[in-house]
Structures are given as C-alpha cells and as structure tokens.
MARFIDREN-785205 format. One record per atom (N, C-alpha, C, O): atom name; residue in one letter; x, y negated, z; residue number from 1; chain. Coordinates in pm, 1 decimal, padded with zeros to 6 digits. Atoms other than C-alpha are relative to their C-alpha. Layout:
BEGIN
atomo  residuo  east  north  up  num  cadena
CA  A  X  Y  Z  NUM  A .
...
//
This chain:
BEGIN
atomo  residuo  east  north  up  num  cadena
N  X  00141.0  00021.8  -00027.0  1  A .
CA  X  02467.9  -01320.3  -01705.2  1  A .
C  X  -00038.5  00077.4  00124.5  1  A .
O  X  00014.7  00182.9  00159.1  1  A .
N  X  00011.0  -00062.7  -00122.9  2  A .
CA  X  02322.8  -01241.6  -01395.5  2  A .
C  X  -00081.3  00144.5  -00039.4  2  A .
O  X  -00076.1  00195.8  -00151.1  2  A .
N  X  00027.8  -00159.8  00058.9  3  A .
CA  X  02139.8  -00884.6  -01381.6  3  A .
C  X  -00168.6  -00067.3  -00036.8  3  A .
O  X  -00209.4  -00161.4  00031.3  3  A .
N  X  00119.7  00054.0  00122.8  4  A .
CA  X  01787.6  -00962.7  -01623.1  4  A .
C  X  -00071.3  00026.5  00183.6  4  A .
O  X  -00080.0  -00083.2  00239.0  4  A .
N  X  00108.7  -00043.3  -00111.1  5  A .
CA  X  01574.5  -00810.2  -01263.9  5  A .
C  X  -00016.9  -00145.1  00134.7  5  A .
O  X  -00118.4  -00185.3  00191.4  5  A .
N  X  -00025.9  00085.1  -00076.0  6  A .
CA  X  01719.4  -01083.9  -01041.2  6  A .
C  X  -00082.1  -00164.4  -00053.0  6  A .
O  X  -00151.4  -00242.8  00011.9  6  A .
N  X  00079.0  00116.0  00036.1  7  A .
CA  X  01598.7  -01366.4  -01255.7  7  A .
C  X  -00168.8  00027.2  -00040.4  7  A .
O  X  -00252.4  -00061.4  -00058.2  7  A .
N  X  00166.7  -00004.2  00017.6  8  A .
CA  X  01240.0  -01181.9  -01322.5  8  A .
C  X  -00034.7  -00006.4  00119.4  8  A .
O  X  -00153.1  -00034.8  00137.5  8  A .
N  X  00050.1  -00013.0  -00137.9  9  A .
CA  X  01243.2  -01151.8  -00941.2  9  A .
C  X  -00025.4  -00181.0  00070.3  9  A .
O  X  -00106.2  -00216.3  00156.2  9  A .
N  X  00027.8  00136.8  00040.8  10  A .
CA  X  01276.2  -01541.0  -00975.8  10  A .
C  X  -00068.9  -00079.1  -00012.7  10  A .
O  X  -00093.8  -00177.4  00057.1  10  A .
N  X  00093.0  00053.6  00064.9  11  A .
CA  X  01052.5  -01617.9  -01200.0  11  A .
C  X  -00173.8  00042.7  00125.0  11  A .
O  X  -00264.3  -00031.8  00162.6  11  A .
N  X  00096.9  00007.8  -00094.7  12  A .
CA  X  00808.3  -01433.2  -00955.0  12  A .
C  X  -00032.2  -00121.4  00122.0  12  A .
O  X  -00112.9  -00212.7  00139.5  12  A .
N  X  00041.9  00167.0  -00093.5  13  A .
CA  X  00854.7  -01658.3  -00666.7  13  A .
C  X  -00023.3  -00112.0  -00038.9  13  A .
O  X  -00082.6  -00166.2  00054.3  13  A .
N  X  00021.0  00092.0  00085.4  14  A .
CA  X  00822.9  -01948.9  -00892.6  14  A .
C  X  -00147.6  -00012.8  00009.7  14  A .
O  X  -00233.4  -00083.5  00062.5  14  A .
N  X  00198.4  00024.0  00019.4  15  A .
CA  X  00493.6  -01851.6  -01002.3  15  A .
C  X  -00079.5  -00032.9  00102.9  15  A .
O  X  -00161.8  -00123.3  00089.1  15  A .
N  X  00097.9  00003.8  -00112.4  16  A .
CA  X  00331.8  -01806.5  -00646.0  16  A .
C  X  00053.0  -00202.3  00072.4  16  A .
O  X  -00010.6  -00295.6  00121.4  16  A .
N  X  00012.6  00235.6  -00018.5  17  A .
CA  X  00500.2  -02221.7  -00586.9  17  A .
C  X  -00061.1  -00023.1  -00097.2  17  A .
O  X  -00172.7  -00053.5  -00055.2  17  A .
N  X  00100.8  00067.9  00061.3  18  A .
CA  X  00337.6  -02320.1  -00877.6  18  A .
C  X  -00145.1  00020.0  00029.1  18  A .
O  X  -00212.2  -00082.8  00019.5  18  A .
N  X  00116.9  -00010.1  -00045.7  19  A .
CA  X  00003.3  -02166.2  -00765.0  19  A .
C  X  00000.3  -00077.4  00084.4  19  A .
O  X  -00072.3  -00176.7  00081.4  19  A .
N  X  00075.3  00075.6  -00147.9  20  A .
CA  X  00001.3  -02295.6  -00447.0  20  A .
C  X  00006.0  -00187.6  -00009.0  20  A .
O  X  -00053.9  -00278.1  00049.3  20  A .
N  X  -00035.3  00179.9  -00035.6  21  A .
CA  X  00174.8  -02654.0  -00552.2  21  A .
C  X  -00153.2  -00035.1  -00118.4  21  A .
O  X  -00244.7  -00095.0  -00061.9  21  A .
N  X  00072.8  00027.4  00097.5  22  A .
CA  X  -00072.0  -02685.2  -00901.4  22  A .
C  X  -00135.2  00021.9  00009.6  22  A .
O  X  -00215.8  -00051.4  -00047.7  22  A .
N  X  00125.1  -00079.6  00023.7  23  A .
CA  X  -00372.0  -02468.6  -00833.4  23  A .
C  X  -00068.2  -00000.1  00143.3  23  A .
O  X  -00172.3  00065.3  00148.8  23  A .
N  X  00023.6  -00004.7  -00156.9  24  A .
CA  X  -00431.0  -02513.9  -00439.7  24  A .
C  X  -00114.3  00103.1  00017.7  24  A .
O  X  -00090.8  00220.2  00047.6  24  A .
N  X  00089.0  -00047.0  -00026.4  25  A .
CA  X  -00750.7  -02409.2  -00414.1  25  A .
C  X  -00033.5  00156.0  -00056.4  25  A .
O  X  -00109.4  00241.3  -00010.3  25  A .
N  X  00034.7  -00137.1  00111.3  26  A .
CA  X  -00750.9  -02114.7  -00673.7  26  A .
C  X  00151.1  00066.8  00016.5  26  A .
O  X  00200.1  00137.0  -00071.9  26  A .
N  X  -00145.3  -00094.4  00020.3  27  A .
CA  X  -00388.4  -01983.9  -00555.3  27  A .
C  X  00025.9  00127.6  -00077.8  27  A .
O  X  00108.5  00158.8  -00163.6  27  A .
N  X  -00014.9  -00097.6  00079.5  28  A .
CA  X  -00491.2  -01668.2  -00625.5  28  A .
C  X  -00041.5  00088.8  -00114.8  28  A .
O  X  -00039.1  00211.5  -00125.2  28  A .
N  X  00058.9  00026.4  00138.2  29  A .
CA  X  -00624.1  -01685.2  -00948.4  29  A .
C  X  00165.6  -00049.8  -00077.1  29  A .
O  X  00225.1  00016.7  -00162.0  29  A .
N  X  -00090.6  -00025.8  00111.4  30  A .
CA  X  -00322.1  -01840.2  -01078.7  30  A .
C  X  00128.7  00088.6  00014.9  30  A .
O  X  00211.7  00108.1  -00073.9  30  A .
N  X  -00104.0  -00098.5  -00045.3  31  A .
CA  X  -00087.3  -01606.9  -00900.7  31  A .
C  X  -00029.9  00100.8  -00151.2  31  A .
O  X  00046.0  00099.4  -00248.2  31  A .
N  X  00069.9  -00118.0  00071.4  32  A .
CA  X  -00293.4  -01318.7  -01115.0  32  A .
C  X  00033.2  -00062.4  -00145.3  32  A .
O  X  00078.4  00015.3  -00229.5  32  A .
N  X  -00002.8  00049.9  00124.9  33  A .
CA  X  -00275.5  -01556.5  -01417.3  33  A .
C  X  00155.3  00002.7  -00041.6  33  A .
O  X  00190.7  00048.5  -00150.3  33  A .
N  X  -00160.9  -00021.5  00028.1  34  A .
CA  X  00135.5  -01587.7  -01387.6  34  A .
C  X  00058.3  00066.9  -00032.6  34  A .
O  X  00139.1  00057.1  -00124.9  34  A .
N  X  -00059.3  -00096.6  00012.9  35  A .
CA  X  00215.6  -01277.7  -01324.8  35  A .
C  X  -00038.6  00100.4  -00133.2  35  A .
O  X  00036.1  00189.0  -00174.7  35  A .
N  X  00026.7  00002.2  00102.5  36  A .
CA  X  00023.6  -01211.7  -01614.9  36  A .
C  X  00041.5  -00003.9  -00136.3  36  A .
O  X  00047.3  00076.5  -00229.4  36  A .
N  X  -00089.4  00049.5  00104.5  37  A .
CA  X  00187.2  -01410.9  -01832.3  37  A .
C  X  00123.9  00080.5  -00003.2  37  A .
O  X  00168.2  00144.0  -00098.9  37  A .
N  X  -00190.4  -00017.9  -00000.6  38  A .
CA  X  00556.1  -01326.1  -01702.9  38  A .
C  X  -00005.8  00159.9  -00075.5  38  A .
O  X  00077.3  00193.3  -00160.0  38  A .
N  X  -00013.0  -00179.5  00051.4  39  A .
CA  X  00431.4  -00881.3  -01775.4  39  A .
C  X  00000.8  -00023.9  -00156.0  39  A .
O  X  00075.2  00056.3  -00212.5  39  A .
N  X  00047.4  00010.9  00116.4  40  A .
CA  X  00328.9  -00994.9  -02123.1  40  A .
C  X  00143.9  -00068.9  -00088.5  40  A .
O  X  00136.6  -00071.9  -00211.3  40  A .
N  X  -00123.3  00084.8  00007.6  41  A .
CA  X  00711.3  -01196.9  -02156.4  41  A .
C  X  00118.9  00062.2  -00009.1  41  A .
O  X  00212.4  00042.5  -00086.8  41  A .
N  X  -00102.9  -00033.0  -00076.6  42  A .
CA  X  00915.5  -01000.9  -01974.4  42  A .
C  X  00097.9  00112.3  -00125.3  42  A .
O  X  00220.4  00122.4  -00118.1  42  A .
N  X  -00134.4  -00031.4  00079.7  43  A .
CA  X  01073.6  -00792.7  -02272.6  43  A .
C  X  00066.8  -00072.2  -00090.4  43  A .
O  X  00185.0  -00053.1  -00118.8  43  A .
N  X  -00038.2  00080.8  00067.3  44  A .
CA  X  01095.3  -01044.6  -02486.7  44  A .
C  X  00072.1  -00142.1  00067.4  44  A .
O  X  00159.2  -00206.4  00008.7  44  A .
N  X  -00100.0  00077.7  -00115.1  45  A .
CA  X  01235.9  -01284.2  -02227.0  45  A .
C  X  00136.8  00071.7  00065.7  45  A .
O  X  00234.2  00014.9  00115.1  45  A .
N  X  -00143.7  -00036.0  -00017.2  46  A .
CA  X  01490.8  -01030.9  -02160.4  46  A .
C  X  00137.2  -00007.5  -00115.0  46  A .
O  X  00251.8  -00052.1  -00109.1  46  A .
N  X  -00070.7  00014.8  00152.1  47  A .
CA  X  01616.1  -00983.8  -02530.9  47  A .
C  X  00040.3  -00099.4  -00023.8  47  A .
O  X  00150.5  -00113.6  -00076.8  47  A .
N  X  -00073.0  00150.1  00011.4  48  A .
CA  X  01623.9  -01366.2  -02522.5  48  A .
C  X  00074.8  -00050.5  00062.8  48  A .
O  X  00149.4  -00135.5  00014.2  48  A .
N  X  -00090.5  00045.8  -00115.7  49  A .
CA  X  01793.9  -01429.4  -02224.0  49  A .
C  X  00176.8  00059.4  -00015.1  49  A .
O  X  00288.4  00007.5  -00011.4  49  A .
N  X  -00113.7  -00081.2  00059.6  50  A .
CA  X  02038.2  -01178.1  -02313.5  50  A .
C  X  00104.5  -00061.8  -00127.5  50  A .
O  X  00223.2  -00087.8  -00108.2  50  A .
N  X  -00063.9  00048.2  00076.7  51  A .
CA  X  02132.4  -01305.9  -02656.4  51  A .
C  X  00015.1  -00187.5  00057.9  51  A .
O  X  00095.4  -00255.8  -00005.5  51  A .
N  X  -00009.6  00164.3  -00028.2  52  A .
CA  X  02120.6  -01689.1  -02516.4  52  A .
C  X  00142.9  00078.3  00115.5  52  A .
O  X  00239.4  00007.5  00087.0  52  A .
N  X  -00107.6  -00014.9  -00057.7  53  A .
CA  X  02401.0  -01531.9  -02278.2  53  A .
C  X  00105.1  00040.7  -00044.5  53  A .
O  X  00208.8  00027.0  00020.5  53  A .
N  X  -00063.6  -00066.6  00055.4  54  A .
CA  X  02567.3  -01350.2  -02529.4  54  A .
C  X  00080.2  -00114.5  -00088.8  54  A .
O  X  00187.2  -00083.9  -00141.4  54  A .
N  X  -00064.3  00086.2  00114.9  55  A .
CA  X  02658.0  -01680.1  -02747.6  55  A .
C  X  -00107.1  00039.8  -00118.4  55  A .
O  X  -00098.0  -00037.9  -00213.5  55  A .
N  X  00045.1  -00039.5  00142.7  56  A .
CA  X  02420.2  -01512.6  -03023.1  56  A .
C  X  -00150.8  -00108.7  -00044.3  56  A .
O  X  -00209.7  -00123.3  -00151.3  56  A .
N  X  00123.8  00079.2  -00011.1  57  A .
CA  X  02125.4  -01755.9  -02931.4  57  A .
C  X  00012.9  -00167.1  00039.1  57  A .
O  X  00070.5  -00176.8  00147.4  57  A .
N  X  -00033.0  00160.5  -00026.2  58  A .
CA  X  02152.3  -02152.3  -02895.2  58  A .
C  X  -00106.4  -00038.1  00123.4  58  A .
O  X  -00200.6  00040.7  00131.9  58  A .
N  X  00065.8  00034.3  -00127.8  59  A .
CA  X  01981.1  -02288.4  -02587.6  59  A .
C  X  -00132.1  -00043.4  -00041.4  59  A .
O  X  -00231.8  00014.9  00001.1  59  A .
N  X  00132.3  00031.0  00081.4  60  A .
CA  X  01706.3  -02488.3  -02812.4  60  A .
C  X  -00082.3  00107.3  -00102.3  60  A .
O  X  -00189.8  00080.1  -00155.6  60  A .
N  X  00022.6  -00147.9  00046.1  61  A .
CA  X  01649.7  -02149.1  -02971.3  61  A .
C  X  -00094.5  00069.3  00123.7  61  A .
O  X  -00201.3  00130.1  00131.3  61  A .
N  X  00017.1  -00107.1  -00106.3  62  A .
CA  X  01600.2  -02000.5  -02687.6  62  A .
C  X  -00171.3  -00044.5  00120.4  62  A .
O  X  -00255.9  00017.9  00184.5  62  A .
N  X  00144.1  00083.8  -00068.3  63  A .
CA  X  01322.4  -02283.3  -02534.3  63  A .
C  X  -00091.2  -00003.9  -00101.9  63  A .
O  X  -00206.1  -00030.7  -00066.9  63  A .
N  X  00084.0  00068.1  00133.8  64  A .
CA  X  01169.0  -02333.5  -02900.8  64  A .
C  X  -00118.0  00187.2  -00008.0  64  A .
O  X  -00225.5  00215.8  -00060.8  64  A .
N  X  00098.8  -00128.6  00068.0  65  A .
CA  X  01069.3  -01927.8  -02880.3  65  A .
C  X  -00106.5  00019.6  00175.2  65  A .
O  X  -00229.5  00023.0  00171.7  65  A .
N  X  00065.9  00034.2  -00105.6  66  A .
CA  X  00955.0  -01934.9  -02501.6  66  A .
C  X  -00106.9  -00083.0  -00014.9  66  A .
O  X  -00222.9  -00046.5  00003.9  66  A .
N  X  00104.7  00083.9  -00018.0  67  A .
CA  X  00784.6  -02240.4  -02540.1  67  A .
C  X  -00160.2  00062.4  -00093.6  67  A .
O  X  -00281.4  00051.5  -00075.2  67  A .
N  X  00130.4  -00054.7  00127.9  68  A .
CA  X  00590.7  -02052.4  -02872.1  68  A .
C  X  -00096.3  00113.3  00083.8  68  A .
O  X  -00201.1  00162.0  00041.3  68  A .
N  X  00057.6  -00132.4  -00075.4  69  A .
CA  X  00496.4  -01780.9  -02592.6  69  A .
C  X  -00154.7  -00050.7  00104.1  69  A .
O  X  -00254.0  00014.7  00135.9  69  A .
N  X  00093.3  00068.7  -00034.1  70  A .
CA  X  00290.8  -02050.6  -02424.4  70  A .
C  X  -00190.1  00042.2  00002.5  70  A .
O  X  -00266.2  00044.1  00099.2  70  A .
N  X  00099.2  -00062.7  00024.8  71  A .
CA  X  -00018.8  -01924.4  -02553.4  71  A .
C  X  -00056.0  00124.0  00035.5  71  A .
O  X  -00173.5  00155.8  00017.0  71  A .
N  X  00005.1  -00135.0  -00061.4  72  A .
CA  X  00012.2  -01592.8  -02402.4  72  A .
C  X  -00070.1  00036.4  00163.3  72  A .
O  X  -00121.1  00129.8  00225.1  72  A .
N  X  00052.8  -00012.6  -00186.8  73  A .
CA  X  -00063.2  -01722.3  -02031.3  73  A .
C  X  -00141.5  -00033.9  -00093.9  73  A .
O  X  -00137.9  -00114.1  -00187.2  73  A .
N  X  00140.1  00026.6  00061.7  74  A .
CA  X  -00451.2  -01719.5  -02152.6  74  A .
C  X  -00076.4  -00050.4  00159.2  74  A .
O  X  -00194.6  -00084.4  00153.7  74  A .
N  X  00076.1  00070.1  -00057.2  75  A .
CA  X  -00531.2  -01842.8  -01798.0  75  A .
C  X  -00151.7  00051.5  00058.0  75  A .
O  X  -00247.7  -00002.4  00113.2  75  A .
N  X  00172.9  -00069.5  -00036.2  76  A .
CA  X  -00822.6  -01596.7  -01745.8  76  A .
C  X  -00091.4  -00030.7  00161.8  76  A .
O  X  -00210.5  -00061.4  00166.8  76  A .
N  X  00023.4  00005.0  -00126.8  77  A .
CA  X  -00861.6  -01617.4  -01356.6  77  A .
C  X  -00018.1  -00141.2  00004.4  77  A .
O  X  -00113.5  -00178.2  00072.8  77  A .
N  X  00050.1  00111.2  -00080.2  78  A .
CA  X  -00859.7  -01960.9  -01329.9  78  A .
C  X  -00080.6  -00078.2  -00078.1  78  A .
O  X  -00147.3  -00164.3  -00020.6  78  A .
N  X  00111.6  00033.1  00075.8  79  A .
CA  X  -01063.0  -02056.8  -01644.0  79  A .
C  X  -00139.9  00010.7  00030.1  79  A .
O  X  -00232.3  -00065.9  00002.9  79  A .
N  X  00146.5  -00055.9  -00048.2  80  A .
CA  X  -01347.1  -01847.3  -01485.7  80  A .
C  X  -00060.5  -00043.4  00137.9  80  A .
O  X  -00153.1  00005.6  00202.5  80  A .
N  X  -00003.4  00020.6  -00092.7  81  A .
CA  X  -01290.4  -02061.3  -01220.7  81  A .
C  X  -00122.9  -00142.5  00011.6  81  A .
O  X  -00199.7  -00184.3  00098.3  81  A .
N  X  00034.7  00104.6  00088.2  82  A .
CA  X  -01415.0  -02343.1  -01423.5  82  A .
C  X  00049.8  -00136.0  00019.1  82  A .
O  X  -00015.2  -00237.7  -00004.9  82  A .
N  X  -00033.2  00110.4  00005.9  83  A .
CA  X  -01169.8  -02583.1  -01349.7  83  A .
C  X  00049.5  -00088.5  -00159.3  83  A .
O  X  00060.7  -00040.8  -00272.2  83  A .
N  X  -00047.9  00065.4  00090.1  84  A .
CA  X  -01055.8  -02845.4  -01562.6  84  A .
C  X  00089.6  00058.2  -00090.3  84  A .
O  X  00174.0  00135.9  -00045.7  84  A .
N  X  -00065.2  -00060.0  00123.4  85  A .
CA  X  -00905.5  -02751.8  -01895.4  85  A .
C  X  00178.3  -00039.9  00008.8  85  A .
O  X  00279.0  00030.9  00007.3  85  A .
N  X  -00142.2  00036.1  -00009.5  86  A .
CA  X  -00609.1  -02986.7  -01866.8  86  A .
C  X  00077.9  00044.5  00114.7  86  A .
O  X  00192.1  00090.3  00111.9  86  A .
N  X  -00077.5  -00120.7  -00095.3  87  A .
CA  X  -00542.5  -02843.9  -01537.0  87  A .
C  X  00036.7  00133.1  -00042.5  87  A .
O  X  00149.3  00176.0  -00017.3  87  A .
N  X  -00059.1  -00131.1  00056.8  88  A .
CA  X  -00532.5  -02510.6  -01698.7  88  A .
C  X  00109.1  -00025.0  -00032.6  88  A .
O  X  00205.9  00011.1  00034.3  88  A .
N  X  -00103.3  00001.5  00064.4  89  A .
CA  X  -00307.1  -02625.3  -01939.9  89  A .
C  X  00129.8  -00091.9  00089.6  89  A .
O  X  00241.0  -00083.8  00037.3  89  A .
N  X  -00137.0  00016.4  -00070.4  90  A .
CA  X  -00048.3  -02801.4  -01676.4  90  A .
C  X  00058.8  00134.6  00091.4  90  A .
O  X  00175.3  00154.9  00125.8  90  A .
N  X  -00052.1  -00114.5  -00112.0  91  A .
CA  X  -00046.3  -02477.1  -01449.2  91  A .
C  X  00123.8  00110.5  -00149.6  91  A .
O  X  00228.4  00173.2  -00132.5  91  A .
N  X  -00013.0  -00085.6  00091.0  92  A .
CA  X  00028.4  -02299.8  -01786.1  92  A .
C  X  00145.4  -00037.7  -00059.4  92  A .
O  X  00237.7  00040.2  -00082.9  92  A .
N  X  -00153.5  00055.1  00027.7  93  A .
CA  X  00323.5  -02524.1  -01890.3  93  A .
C  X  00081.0  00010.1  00104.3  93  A .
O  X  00189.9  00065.8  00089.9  93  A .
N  X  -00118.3  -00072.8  -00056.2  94  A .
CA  X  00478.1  -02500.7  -01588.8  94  A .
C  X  00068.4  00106.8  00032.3  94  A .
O  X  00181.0  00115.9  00081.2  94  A .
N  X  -00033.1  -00149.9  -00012.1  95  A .
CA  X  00476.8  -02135.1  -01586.1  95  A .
C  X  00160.9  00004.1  -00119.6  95  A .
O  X  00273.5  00044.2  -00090.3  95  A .
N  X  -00083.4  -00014.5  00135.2  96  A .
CA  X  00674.3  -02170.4  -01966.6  96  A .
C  X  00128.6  -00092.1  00040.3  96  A .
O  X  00236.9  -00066.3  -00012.1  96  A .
N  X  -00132.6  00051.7  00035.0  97  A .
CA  X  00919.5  -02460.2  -01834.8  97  A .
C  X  00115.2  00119.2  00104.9  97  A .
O  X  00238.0  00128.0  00101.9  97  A .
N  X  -00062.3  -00034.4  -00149.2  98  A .
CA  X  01003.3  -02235.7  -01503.0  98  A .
C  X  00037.0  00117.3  -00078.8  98  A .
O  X  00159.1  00105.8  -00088.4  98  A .
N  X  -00112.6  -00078.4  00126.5  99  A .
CA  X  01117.2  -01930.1  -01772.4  99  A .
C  X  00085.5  -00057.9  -00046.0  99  A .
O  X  00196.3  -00004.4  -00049.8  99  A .
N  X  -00090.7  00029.8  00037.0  100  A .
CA  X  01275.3  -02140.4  -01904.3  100  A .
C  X  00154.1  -00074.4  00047.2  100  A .
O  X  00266.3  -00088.7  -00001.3  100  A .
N  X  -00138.7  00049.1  -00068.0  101  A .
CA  X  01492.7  -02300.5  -01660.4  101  A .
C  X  00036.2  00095.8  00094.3  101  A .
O  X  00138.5  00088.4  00162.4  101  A .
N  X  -00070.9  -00096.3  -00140.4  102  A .
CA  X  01512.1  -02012.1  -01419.9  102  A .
C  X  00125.2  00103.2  -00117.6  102  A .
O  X  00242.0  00118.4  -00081.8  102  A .
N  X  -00128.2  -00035.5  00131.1  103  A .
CA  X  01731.5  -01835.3  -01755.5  103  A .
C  X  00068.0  -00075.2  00014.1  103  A .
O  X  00171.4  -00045.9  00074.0  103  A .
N  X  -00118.3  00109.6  00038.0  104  A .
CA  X  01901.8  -02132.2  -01817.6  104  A .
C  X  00073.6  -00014.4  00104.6  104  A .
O  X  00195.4  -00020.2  00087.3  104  A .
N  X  -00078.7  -00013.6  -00148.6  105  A .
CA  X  02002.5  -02141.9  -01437.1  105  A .
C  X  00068.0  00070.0  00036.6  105  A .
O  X  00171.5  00043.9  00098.0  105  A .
N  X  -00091.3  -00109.8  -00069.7  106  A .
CA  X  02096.6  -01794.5  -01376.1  106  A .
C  X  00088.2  00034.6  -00146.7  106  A .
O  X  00185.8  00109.3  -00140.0  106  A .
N  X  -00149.7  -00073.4  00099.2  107  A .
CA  X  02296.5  -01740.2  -01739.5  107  A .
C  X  00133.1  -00077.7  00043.0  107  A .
O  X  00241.2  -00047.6  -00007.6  107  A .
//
C-alpha cells in the first residue's frame, strides 16, 4: 500500500477539482466543505484503507463503510450559500466516490 499521507495528499487535490469542476462559483466554499469532510474521515479512512490492503477488508466492504460516511460532508459553506440542495448533494457524492477510488487506486 502506498504510504496512507500520499493518498490523503490526493484526496486533497481532488477536492479543490471537484470545487472548481461542481461548485464554480462557490469554489471556495466547497474547498472548506471537502476538506472538511476528508479531517472528519481521515482516521477512519486510514484504518480502512489499511485493512482493504491488508486482505482483512473486501473492496465492497470497504465502499459500503465510506459510502455510510457520506453524511459527514454536512456541506455547511455551500448550503449557506443557498444553492440548490441536489447540487449539494452531487458535490457531496463526489467527494465520497473520489475516497473511494483514490484508495482503491493507490492500494
């Protein structure tokens, strides 16, 4: 597995493309909202990443508890922004698939 810092360093750049590709106008709102999410993730995304590298975790395991984390990006910055809800909730999923494939990429 690669070293856990390299793929949170990852997941950062990620977030700031999804701001800018999803959120244009409010970049930095969902920047604040990502990085958010990822601090609130990040030990429990290591522990998982870890055992999903270890053999001890199954890959659908490993998306089924991520995906449950979903709820965690709460979206504050750009809610107060008052955009659209379903926009919230696409900026918010792609935050959860981009954990999940930037792991799956670098194990």
């Amino acid at each position: 597995m690669a070293d856990f810092n390299d793929i949170f360093n990852e997941l950062k750049k990620g977030v700031a493309d999804i701001a800018k590709r999803e959120a244009k106008e409010y970049v930095k709102q969902a920047q604040e909202d990502g990085q958010a999410f990822l601090d609130n993730l990040k030990i429990d995304l290591e522990l998982w990443a870890r055992q999903l590298a270890e053999g001890k975790m199954s890959k659908a395991d490993f998306e089924f508890l991520v995906k449950g984390k979903k709820n965690l990006a709460e979206m504050k910055a750009l809610t107060q922004t008052g955009i659209a809800a379903a926009r919230v909730d696409r900026v918010r999923t792609a935050f959860v698939n981009l954990a999940i494939g930037s792991v799956d990429k670098l194990i």
